[in-house]
VMD Tcl script that draws the C-alpha trace (Angstrom):
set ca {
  {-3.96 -9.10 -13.00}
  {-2.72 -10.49 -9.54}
  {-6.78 -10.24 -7.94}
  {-9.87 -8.86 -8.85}
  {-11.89 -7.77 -5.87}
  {-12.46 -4.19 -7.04}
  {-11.56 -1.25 -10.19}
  {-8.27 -0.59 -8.65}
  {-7.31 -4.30 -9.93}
  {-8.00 -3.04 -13.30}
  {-5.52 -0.91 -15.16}
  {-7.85 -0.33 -18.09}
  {-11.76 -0.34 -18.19}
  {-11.80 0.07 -21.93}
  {-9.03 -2.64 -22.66}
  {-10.92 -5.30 -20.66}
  {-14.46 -4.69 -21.80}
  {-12.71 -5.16 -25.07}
  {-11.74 -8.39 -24.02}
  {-15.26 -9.44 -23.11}
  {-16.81 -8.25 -26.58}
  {-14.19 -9.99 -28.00}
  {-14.92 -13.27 -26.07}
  {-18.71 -12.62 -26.99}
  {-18.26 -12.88 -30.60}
  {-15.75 -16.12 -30.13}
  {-15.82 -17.58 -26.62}
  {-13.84 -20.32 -27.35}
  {-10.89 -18.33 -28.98}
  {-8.97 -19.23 -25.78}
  {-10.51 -22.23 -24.94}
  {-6.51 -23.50 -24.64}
  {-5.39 -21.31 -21.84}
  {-7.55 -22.83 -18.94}
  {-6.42 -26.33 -20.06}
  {-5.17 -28.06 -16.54}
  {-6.45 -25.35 -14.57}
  {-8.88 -25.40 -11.80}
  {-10.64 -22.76 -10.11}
  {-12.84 -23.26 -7.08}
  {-15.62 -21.49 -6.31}
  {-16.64 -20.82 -2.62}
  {-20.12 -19.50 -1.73}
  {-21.14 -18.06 1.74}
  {-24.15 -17.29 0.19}
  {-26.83 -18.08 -2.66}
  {-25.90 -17.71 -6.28}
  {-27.65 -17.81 -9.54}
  {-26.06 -15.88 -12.04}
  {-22.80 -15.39 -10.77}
  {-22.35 -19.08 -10.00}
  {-23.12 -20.24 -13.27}
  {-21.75 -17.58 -15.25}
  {-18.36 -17.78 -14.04}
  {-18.86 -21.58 -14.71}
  {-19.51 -21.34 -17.96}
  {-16.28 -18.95 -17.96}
  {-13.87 -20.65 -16.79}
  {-15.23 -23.83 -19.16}
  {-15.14 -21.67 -22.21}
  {-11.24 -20.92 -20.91}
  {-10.81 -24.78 -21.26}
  {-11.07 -24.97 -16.93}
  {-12.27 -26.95 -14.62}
  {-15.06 -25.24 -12.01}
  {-15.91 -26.71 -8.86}
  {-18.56 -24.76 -6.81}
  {-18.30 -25.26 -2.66}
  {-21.37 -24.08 -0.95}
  {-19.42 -23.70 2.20}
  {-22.54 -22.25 3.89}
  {-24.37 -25.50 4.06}
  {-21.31 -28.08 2.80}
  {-18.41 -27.00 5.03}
  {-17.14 -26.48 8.66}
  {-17.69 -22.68 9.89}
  {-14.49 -20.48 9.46}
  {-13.26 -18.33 11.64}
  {-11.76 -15.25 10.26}
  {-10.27 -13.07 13.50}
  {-7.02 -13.40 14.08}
  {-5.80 -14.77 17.61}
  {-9.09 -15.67 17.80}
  {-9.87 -18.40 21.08}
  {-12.09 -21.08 19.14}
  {-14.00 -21.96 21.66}
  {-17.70 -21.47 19.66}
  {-19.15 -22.14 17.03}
  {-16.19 -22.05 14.35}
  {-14.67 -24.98 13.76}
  {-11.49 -24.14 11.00}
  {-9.29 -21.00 11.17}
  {-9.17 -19.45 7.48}
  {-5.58 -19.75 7.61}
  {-5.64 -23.11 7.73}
  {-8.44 -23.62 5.47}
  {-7.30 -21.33 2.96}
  {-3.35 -22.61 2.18}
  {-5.01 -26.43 1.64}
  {-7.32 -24.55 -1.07}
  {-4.25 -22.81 -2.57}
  {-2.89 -25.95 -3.11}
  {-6.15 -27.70 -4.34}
  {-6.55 -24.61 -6.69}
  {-5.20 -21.92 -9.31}
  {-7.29 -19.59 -8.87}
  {-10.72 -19.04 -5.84}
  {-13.65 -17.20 -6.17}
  {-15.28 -16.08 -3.07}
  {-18.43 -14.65 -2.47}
  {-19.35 -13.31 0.70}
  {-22.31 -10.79 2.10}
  {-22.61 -8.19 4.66}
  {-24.20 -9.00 8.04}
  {-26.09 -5.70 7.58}
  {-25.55 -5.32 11.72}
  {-21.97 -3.91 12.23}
  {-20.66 -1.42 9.51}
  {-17.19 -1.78 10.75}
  {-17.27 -4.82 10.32}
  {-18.79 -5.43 6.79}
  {-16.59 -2.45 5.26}
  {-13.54 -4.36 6.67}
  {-13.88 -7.16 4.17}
  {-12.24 -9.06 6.18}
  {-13.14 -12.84 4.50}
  {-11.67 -11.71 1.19}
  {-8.84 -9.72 2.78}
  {-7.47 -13.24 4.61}
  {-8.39 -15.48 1.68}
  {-6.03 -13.58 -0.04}
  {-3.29 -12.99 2.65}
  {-3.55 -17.11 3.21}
  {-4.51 -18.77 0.37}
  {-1.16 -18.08 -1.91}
  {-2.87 -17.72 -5.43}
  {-5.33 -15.54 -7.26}
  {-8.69 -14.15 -5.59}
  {-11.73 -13.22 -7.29}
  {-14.44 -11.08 -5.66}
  {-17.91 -12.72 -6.58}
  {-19.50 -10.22 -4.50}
  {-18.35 -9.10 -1.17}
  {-19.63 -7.17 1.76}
  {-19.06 -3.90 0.15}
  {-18.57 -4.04 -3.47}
  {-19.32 -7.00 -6.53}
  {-17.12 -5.79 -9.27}
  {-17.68 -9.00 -11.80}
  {-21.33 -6.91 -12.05}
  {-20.07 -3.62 -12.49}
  {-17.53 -4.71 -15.07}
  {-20.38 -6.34 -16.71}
  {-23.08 -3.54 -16.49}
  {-19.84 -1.48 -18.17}
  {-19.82 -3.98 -20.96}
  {-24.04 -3.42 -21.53}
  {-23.63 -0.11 -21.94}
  {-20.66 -0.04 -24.48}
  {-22.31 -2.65 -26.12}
  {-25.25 -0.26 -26.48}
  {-23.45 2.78 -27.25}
  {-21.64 0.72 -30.29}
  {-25.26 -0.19 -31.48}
  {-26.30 3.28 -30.90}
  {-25.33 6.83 -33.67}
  {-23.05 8.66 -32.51}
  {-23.99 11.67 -30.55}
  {-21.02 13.97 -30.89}
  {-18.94 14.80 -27.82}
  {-22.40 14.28 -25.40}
  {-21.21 11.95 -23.06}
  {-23.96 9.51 -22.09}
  {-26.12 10.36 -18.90}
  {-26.25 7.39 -16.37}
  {-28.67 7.29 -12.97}
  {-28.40 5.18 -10.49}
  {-31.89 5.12 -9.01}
  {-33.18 3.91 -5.53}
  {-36.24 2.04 -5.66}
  {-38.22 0.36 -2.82}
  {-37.95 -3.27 -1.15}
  {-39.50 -5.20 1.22}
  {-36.57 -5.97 3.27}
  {-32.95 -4.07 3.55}
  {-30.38 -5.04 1.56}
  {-26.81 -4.43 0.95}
  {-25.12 -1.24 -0.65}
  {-22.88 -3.82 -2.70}
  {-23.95 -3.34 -5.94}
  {-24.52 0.55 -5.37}
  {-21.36 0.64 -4.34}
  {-19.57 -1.41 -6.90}
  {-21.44 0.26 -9.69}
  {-20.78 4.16 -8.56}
  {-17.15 3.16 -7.92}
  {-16.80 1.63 -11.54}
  {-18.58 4.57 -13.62}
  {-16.66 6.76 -11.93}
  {-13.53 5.22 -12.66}
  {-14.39 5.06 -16.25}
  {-15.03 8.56 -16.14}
  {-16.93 8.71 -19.77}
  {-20.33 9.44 -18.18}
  {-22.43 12.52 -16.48}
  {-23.43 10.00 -13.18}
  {-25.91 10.80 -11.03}
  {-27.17 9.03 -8.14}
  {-30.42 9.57 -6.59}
  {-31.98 8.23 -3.18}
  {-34.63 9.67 -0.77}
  {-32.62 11.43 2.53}
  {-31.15 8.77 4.45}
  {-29.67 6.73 1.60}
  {-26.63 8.34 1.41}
  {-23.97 5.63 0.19}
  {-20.28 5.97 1.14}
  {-18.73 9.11 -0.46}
  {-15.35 6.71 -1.49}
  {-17.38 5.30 -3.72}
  {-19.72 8.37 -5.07}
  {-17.46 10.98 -5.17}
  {-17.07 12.26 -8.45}
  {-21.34 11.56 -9.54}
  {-23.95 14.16 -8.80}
  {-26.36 13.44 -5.87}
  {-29.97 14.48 -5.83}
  {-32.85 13.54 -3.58}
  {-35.18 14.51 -6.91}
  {-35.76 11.44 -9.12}
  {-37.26 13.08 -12.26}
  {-34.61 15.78 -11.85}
  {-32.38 12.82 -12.43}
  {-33.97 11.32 -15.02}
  {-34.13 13.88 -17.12}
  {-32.09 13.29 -20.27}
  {-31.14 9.68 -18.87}
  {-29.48 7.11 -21.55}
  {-29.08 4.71 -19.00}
  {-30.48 4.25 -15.77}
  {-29.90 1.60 -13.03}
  {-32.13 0.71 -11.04}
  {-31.40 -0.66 -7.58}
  {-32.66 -0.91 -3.66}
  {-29.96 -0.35 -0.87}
  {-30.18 0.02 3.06}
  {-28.97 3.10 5.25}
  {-25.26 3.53 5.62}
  {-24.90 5.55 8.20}
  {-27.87 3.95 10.54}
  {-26.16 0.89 8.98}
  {-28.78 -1.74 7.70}
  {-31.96 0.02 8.09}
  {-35.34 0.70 6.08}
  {-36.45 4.07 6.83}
  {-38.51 5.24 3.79}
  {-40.17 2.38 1.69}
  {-42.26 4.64 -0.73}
  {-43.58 3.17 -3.89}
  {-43.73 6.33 -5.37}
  {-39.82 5.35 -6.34}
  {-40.49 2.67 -8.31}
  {-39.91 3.38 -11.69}
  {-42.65 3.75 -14.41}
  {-43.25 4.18 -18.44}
  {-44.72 7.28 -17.20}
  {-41.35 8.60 -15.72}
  {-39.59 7.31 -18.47}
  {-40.91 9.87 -20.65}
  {-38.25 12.34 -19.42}
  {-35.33 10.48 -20.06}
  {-33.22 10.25 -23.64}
  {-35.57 7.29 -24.27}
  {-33.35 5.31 -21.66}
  {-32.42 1.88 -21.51}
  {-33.40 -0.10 -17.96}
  {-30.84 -2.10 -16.15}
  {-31.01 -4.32 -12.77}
  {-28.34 -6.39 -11.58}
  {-31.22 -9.41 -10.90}
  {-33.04 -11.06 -9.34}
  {-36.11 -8.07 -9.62}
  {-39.15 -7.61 -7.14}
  {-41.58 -7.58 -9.89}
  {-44.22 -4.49 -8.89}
  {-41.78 -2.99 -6.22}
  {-38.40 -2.30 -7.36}
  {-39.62 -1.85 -11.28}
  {-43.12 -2.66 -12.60}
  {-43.77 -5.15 -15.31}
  {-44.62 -2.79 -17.93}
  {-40.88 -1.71 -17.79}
  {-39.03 -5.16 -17.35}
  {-41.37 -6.68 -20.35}
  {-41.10 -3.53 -22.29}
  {-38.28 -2.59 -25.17}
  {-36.83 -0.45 -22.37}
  {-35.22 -2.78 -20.39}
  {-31.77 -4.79 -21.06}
  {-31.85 -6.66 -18.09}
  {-31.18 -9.66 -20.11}
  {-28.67 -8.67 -22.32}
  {-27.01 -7.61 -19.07}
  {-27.06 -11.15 -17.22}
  {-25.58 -12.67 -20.19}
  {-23.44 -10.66 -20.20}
  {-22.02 -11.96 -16.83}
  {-20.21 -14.84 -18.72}
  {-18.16 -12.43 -21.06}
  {-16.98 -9.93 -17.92}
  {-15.95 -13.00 -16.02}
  {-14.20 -14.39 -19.02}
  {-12.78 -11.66 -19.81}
  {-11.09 -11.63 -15.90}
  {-10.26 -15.61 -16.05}
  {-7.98 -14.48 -18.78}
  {-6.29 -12.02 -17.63}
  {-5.54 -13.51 -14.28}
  {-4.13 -17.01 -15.88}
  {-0.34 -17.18 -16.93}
  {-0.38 -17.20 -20.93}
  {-0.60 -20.30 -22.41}
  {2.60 -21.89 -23.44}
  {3.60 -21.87 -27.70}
  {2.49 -24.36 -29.18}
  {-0.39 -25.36 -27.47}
}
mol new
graphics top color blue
foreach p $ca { graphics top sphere $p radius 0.5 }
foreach p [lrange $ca 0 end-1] q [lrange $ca 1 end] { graphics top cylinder $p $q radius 0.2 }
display resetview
């Protein structure tokens, strides 16, 4: 694997959540293989999990991890090309970038979306020249459009519940990604990332549904079924997701905010007894009540521990193999 920024980096879904099972049951197995290796991790923007998951990662991998806020520690980049610096950047990123190449084997960047210019955002333009300047491996720890390390690992929580679960014949498992309200906008990342990943994997009846307005960009959702009715969604769910997002095409907006989206126990009762699952951190009471995150439901911790194995799982397959003998 040359980059990971999206599912067209991976040639197979079910190989590499393999790999992260694998490194749950022994996460030191390779501990060797990360041994004089550095990767640096750059952050544009706050961090919990990812941050410290992909720490923990790339330590299990026998790496070290140093973490740049670049937001509040560094000099402002400037991304355009031919750009005339004569504001508020201070370092082009292709001068910043070959210096961390060097520093480096591998970067992590995560970026965010302005949530002002569409264009803009959907350009991914910050990873695009990291990776055009720096010389060496990129990983996506969320972008402006997409944040695949989650989608790989939501993939891994719901094999890892399937393998827990009988069998159910051929019935392929029914997944919803859900809307629910928020008190501010916020990015179509993970909606994107997430549609974009289950239909790559292509094991799963996927339906997304959003009041009117919340369309998401059909190159990710093409291939799930779309409805504006959340219990017709829900109905026979084994999984469902449950997430905010902004407009797309009024790019960045809040237009309906009803609480009447949030999901309940009560709606639960017409799914396939369906397991919860939100990429974190929650609005407690808004996006899903308490009775749902507290309740047996919900795998919303499984799933952020489960952010160490998916980013293992990439470390290693983006590192050279380790040399015999060692």
């Amino acid at each position: 694997m040359k980059n990971f920024t999206s599912v067209h980096d991976v040639s197979d879904i079910n190989a590499l959540v393999k790999i992260a099972l694998d490194f749950k049951n022994d996460p030191f197995k390779s501990k060797q293989s990360g041994i004089n290796k550095r990767i640096g991790l750059l952050f544009f923007n706050p961090s919990m999990r990812t941050r410290l998951s992909t720490q923990i990662a790339a330590q299990n991998l026998g790496m070290e991890a140093i973490v740049f806020n670049i937001s509040h520690e560094g000099w402002t980049l400037e991304f355009e090309e031919e750009a005339i610096m004569s504001g508020t950047t201070v370092e082009h990123v292709k001068d910043a970038a070959p210096v961390l190449g060097k520093y480096f084997d591998v970067l992590g960047i995560r970026t965010f979306p302005s949530l002002k210019n569409r264009e803009d955002d959907y350009s991914e333009l910050y990873i695009k020249q990291f990776i055009k300047y720096s010389g060496i491996p990129i990983v996506s720890l969320e972008s402006a459009t997409l944040h695949p390390l989650q989608s790989l690992t939501d993939i891994i929580t719901i094999q890892e519940c399937r393998n827990r679960q009988p069998a159910t014949g051929n019935r392929q498992p029914r997944i919803v990604l859900t809307w629910a309200p928020h008190v501010k906008p916020l990015p179509q990342c993970v909606a994107n990332s997430f549609s974009q990943w289950i239909n790559a994997w292509g094991v799963a009846d996927f339906v997304i549904t959003h009041p009117e307005e919340y369309e998401l960009d059909e190159q990710f959702t093409k291939g799930a079924t779309i409805t504006n009715n959340q219990n017709e969604a829900l109905k026979n769910a084994d999984f469902v997701y449950v997430k905010n997002w902004s407009t797309y095409k009024d790019y960045g907006k809040i237009y309906c905010n009803d609480p009447g989206w949030m999901l309940t126990n009560e709606k639960l009762m017409i799914t396939n007894n369906a397991k919860i699952m939100h990429c974190l951190p929650v609005r407690r009471n808004v996006e899903l009540s308490d009775d749902i995150l507290d309740g047996s439901h919900s795998i919303v911790t499984q799933q952020a521990a489960n952010r160490v194995w998916a980013a293992q799982a990439v470390l290693s397959k983006i590192l050279p193999p380790s040399p015999k003998g060692v």
